[in-house]
C-alpha angles and dihedrals in degrees: 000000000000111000098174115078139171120231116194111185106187136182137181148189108272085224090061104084099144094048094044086047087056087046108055092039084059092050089050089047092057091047101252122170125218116236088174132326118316092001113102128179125203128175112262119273150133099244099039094049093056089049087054096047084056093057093039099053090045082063089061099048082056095060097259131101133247132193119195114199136177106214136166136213111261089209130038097236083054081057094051092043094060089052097049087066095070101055105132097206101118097043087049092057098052082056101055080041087051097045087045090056087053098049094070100063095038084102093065100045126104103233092246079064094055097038083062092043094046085058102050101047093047084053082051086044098046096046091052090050084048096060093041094102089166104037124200154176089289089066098039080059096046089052086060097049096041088053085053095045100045092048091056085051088049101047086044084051091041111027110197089023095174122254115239113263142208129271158007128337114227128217122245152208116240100203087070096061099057125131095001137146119247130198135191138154108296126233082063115223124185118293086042097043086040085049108048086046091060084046091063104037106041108006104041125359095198094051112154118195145220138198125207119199079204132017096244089066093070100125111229119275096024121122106245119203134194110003122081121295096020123144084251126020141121107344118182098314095338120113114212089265094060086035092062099044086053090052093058101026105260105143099100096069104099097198090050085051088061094051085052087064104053091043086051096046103048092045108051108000136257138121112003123253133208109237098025093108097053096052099049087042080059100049100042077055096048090048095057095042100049136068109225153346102276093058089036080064100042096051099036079059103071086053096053087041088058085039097060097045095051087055092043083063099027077067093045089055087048097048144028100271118245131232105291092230088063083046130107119224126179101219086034114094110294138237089253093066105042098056 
């Protein structure tokens, strides 16, 4: 039970619609909850407060007046009543009836149109997860229906995504995978565009692509990557992109291992990452602008080139830095090359 609490009594000029408008927009973001007017409660806490001593001190600046205040419950069942304030049931409730409404026109929609809706309503999704302070069984149940609802966005964006397989993931020998052709689903998304990116910088230099509009197009003796049935796709909890990395003895590579992370994530869920958002923002852009798959490469490159090298030095900042011989570099000479 939370005993520390925030109280934020806040007045302000009648003639200042537009500030107390700003204002009160602010207070919901945060998750504030009104006790009267002018008089909004929050659970203890660092940030929060310092969220709340901006705004009041923006009240100020308006000509009001503003009193922040940390406060606690005399009786339990005060306690329990505060609490009770913030249960995001309901709110929980108007976003699976959103997402239920939206359902029905997903199959409608050009990917580059999902790919904007899925956002916005994961940015809806994750505000209202910021401001649940006391979750509940309300947003256990919204995760679930937001998983079902985000796959059916994903296999609209990316028809034929490839179904996890069985088993292990060998280790090969790079040397055996020079100047091939290499073929995976057209209209890339992230886990094809992020793969064939790692192809052709750290597996085969000379790699040529194709693009199938279906996976039975894939011409024989191709190498086919991330449908059913490919030469490299899901394995166990790997997406093509880590399956690939395991194959040729990437793993090592702490930066690529980042990048592991943001493709896995954004293609079939699991811990945030940071810059997840702004790739996949990139990429939904780069898809509508450019003509085909060939130029969507070419351009989605340069980002995962600049992506690779801030978390090469974002690891250097972390860690004493090795010997530069032992030490991978993407424009040094590849593995491809040194096996």
């Amino acid at each position: 039970m939370n005993s520390a609490w925030l109280l934020l009594v806040v007045s302000l000029p009648t003639e200042s619609a537009t500030a107390r408008m700003r204002i009160w927009r602010s207070l919901k973001a945060l998750g504030c909850m009104a006790l009267r007017d002018g008089a909004y409660l929050l659970p203890a806490g660092t940030e929060r407060e310092q969220a709340l001593q901006e705004l009041a001190d923006e009240c100020t600046r308006e000509g009001g007046s503003a009193w922040l205040m940390a406060v606690s419950p005399r009786l339990s069942d005060e306690g329990r009543a505060y609490q009770q304030l913030f249960d995001r049931t309901e709110e929980y409730g108007e976003l699976r009836r959103t997402w239920k409404e939206a359902n029905r026109t997903l199959a409608a929609l050009a990917p580059p149109a999902l790919a904007r809706l899925q956002r916005k309503l994961r940015r809806e999704f994750d505000a209202l997860r910021a401001i649940d302070f006391f979750p509940g069984e309300a947003g256990v149940e919204a995760e679930a229906a937001w998983g079902d609802f985000d796959k059916r966005i994903q296999a609209l964006m990316s028809p034929d995504e490839p179904h996890e397989t069985k088993g292990h993931v060998p280790l090969l020998d790079t040397s055996q995978y020079q100047d091939r052709t290499w073929a995976t689903r057209h209209h890339l998304w992230v886990d094809r565009v992020a793969s064939a990116w790692l192809i052709r910088h750290f597996i085969d230099r000379k790699a040529k692509f194709r693009w199938l509009a279906k996976p039975s197009d894939c011409p024989k003796g191709a190498l086919g990557f991330d449908f059913d049935g490919a030469a490299f796709t899901h394995v166990g909890d790997r997406v093509t992109f880590e399956t690939l990395m395991a194959s040729f003895g990437l793993e090592d590579d702490p930066a690529l291992a980042r990048l592991a992370a943001m493709v896995h994530a954004l293609d079939v869920g699991g811990e945030p990452v940071p810059e997840a958002t702004g790739f996949e923002a990139v990429l939904a852009g780069a898809r509508e602008r450019l003509p085909d798959d060939d130029a969507l490469l070419a351009e989605m490159s340069t980002v995962l080139d600049s992506l690779y090298m801030h978390f090469q030095r974002d690891g250097q900042r972390k860690v004493a830095p090795r010997c530069p011989s032992t030490r991978r570099r993407l424009f040094s000479k590849s593995p491809a090359t040194s096996q």
